[in-house]
BALUM-105699 format. One record per residue (C-alpha): residue in three letters; x, y, z; residue number from 0. Coordinates in steps of 0.2 Angstrom, whole numbers, plus 5000, padded with zeros to 4 digits. Each point is the difference from the previous one (the first is absolute). Example, Ala and Ser with C-alpha at 12.3 -4.5 7.8 and 13.67 -1.06 7.14 Angstrom:
2
["ala"; [5062; 4978; 5039]; 0]
["ser"; [5006; 5017; 4997]; 1]
//
This chain:
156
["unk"; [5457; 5394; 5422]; 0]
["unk"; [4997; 5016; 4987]; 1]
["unk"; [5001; 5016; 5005]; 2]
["unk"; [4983; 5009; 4997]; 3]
["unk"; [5007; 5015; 4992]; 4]
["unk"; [4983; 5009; 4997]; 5]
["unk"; [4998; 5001; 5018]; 6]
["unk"; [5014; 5008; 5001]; 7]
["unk"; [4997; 5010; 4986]; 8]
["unk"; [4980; 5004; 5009]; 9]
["unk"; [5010; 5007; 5017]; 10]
["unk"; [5012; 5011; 4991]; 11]
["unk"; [5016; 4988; 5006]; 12]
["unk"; [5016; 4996; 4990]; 13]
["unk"; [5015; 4988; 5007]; 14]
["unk"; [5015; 5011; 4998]; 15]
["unk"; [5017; 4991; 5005]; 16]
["unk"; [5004; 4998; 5018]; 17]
["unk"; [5012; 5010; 5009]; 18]
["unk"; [5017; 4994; 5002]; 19]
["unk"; [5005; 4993; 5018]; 20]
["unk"; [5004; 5014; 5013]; 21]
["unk"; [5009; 4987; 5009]; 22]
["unk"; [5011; 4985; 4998]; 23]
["unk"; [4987; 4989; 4994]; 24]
["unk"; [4993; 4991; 4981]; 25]
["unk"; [4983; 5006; 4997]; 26]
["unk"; [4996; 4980; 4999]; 27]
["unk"; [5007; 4983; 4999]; 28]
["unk"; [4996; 4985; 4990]; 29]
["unk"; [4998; 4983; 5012]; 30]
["unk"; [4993; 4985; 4990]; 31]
["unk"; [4982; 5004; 4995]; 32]
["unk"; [5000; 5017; 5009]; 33]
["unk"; [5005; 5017; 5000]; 34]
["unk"; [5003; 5008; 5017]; 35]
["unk"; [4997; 5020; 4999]; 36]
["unk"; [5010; 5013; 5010]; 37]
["unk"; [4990; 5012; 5006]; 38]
["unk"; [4990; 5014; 4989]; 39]
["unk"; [4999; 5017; 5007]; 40]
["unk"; [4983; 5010; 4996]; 41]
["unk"; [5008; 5008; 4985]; 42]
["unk"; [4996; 4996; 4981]; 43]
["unk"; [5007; 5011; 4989]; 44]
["unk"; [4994; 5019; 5006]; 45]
["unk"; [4987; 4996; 5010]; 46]
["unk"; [5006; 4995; 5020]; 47]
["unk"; [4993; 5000; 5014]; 48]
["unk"; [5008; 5005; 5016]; 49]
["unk"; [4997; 5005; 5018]; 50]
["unk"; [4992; 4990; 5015]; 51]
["unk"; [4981; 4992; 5000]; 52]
["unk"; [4993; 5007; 5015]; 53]
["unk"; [5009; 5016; 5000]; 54]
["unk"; [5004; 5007; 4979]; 55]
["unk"; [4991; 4986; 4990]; 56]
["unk"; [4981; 4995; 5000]; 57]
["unk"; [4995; 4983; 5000]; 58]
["unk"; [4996; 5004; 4983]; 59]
["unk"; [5015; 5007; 4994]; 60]
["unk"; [5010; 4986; 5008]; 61]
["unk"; [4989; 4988; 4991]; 62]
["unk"; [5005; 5008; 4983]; 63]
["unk"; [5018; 5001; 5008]; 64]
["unk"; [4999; 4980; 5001]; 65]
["unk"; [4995; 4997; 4982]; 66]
["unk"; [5013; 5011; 4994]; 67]
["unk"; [5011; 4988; 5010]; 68]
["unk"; [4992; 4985; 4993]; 69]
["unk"; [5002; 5007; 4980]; 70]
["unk"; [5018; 5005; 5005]; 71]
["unk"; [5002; 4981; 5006]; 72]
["unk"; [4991; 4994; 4983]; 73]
["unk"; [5013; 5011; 4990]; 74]
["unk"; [5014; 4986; 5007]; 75]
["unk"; [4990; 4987; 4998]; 76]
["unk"; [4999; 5004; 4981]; 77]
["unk"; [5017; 5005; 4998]; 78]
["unk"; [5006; 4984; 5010]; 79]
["unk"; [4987; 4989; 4990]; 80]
["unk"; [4997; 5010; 4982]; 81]
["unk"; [4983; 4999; 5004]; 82]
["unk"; [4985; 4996; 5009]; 83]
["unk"; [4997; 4983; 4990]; 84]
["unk"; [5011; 4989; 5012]; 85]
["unk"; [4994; 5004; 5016]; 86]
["unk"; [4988; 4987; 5008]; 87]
["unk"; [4998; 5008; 5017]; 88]
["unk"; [5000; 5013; 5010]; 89]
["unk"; [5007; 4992; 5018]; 90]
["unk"; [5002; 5012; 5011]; 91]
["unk"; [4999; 5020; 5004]; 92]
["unk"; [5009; 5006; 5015]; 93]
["unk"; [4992; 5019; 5000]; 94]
["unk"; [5012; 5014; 5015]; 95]
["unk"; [4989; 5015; 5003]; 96]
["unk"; [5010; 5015; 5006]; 97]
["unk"; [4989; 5006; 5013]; 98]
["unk"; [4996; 5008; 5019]; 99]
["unk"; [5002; 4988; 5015]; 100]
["unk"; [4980; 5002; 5002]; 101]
["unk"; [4997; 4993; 4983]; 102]
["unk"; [4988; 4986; 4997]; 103]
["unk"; [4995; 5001; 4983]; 104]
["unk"; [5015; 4989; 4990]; 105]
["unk"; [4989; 4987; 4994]; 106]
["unk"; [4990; 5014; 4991]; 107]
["unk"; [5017; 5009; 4992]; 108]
["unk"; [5006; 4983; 4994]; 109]
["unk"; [4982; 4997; 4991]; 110]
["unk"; [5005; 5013; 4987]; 111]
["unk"; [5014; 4987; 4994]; 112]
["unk"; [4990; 4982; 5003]; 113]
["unk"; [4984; 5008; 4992]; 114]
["unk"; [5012; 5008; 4984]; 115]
["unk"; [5006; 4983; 4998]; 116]
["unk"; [4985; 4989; 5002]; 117]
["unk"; [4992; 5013; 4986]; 118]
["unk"; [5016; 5002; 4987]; 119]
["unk"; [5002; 4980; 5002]; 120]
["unk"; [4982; 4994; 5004]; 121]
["unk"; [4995; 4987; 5014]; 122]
["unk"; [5015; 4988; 4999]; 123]
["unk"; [5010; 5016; 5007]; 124]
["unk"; [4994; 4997; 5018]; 125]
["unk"; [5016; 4998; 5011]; 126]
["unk"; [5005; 4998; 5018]; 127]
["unk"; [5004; 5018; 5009]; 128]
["unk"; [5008; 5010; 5013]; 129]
["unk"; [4994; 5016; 5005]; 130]
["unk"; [5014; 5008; 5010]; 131]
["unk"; [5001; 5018; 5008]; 132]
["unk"; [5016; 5007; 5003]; 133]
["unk"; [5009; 5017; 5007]; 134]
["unk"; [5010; 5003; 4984]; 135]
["unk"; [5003; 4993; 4985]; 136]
["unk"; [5014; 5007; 4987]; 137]
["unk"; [5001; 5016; 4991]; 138]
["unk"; [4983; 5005; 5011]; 139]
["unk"; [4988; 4991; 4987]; 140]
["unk"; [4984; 4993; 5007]; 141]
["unk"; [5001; 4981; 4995]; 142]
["unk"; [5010; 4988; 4996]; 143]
["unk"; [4997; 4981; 4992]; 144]
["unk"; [5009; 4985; 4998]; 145]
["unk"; [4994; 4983; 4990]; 146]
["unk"; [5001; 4985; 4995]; 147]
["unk"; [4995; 4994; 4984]; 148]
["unk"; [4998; 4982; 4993]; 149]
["unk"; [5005; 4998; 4981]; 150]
["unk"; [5002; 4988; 4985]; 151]
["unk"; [5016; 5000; 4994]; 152]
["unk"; [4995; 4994; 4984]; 153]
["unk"; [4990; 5015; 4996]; 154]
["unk"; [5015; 5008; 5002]; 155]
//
């Protein structure tokens, strides 16, 4: 899979490295042909995204906040990997929306980052998916995601 970097480029967005662990954890780990990803905070470089969905953040906005987690989650990817080049599948997006008790609207939140990657990566990035709300998450942000990535490890 290729990064499509003019789409990035259309939406005004850049991959800026990740934020280092606040916790006692690898930001991902290498298990035969696939990369298991810690999650990624709604943060990439200055823009972040913080509050609860039903409360401080709009649907829209927590969309936005779940593509910024999914570029920050890309920015390991491509550190762990060098590039795009070996990557042969998304697998699967587990997406944690910070959010009120009466809060229904997860799946829509966790669109931001599945439509992002179906558009960055093109059709063959359609994956599995949780849509989880929860009553915090770290640091206050909005979203969290984890993954799981299939590669080649002779494009490496």
């Amino acid at each position: 899979m290729e990064l499509n970097t003019s789409v990035l480029e259309a939406k005004g967005l850049q991959l800026f490295p990740a934020p280092k662990p606040v916790g006692s954890y690898v930001q991902c780990i290498r298990t035969g042909n696939y990369l298991h990803l810690s999650g990624g905070i709604s943060v990439n470089g200055e823009e972040a995204y913080y509050g609860k969905l039903g409360k401080d953040v709009s649907i829209e906005e927590g969309q936005k906040a779940a593509a910024c987690a999914i570029l920050n989650r890309l920015a390991v990817i491509q550190g762990e990997l060098g590039s795009f080049a070996p990557v042969t599948k998304i697998v699967a997006v587990n997406g944690f929306v910070n959010c009120t008790p009466d809060f229904t609207d997860q799946a829509k939140v966790i669109n931001g980052a599945s439509d992002l990657l179906v558009e960055l990566f093109g059709p063959s990035a359609a994956h599995s998916r949780s849509a989880v709300g929860v009553v915090s998450l770290p640091l206050g942000v909005a979203v969290e995601i984890n993954m799981i990535v299939e590669f080649d490890p002779a494009k490496c």
